[in-house]
Structure formats: C-alpha cells, structure tokens
PLY file of the C-alpha trace (Angstrom):
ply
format ascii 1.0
element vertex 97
property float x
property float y
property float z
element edge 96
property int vertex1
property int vertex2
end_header
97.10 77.87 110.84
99.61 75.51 109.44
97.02 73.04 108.81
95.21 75.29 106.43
98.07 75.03 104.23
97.90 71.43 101.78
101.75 71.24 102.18
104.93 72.29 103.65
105.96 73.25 100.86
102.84 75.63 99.85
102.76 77.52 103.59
106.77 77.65 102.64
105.94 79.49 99.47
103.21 81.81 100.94
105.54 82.78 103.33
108.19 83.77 100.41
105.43 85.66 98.39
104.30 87.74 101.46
108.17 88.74 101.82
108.47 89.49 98.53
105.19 91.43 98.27
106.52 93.37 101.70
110.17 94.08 99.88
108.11 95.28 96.44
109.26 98.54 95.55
105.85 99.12 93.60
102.95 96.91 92.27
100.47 97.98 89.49
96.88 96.33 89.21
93.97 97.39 87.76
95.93 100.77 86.34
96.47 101.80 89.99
100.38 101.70 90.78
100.65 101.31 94.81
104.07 102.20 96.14
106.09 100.54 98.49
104.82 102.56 101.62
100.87 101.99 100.44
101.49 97.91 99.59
103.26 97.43 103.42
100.62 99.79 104.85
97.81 97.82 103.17
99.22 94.33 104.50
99.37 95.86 107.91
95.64 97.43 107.86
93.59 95.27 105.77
95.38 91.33 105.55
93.44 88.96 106.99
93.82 84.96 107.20
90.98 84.43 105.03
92.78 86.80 102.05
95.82 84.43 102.49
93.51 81.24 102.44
91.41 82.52 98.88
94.91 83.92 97.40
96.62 80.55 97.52
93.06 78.61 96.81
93.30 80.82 93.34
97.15 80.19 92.99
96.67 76.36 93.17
94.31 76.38 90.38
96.77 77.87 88.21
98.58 76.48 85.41
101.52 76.74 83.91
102.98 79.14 86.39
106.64 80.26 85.55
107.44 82.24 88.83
105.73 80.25 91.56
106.34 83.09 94.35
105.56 86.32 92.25
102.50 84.92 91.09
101.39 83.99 94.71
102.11 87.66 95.58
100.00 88.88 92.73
97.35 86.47 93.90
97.37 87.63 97.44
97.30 91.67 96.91
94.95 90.95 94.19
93.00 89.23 96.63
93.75 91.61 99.06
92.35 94.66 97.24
89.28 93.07 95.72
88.24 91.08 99.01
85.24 93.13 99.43
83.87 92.90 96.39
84.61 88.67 96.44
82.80 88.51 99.47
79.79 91.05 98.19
79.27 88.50 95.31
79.51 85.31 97.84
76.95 86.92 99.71
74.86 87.83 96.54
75.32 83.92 95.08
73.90 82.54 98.44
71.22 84.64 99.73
69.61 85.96 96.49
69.66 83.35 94.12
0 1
1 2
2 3
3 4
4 5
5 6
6 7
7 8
8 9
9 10
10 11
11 12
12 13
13 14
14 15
15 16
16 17
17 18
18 19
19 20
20 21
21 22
22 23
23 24
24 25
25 26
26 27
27 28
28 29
29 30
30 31
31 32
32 33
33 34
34 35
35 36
36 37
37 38
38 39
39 40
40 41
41 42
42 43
43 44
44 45
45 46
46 47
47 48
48 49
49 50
50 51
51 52
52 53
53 54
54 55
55 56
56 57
57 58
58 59
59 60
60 61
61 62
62 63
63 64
64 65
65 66
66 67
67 68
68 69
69 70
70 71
71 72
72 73
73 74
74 75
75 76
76 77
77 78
78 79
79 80
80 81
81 82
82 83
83 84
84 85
85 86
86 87
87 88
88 89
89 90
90 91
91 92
92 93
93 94
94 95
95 96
C-alpha cells in the first residue's frame, strides 16, 4: 500500500494520526461523543484501506492546517463514520444522473 501514499512523508503522518486517533481518550462529531473503547472498537470493525485512502485525499485538499496529525485523525474517523453515506452518494452521482 505504500504506493498509495504521494509521499513518505504523508504515509508517515497517516500513520501518526491513526496512533493518535487509537490513544484518543474521546472524540465528538456530529454531537455524538465516542469514547475511547467505541473509537478503537470502530477502527478494529469498520476501517478499511479505502477510508484511509478518501481521509487523506480530503486532508490534502486542506488549507491552512495548524495541527497536521489531529486534523488527519479528524479526517479519517470522519471518514470512517460517514463512509456509507459517501459511497451511497458516489453510487447515486454515477448511476442515476
């Protein structure tokens, strides 16, 4: 998978911000607040290659970012918890236009 990655230093990074999101004690989005237990169980159950891949796609076209890592980890369990619904409306875009 390394070559999905556009740098060294990006697949360096993802690797920081999926530690950090492991180590988070809690994480709140969308009003929900997911403890430490639920965020590691959800990586476990439910993380997939493609999440990683869309999560730093969405990070890259960020700008101004002042905490490279955190915001990668928001990306990815942002990503992570609304995958279903991104790939509902990819499927929507393309086959019922």
């Amino acid at each position: 998978r390394d070559k999905e990655y556009p740098s060294e230093a990006v697949k360096k990074l993802a690797r920081k911000a999926m530690e950090m999101l492991w180590d988070k004690s809690e994480i709140t989005v969308e009003g929900i607040t997911y403890t430490n237990e639920q965020i590691q169980r959800k990586l476990i159950d439910e993380m997939m290659p493609e999440i990683l891949d869309r999560a730093v796609e969405v990070y890259l076209r960020a700008k101004n970012v002042k905490c490279e890592s955190a915001y990668l980890a928001s990306c990815i369990f942002r990503t992570l918890i609304n995958y279903d619904a991104y790939i509902e409306r990819l499927f929507n875009q393309t086959f019922y236009k």
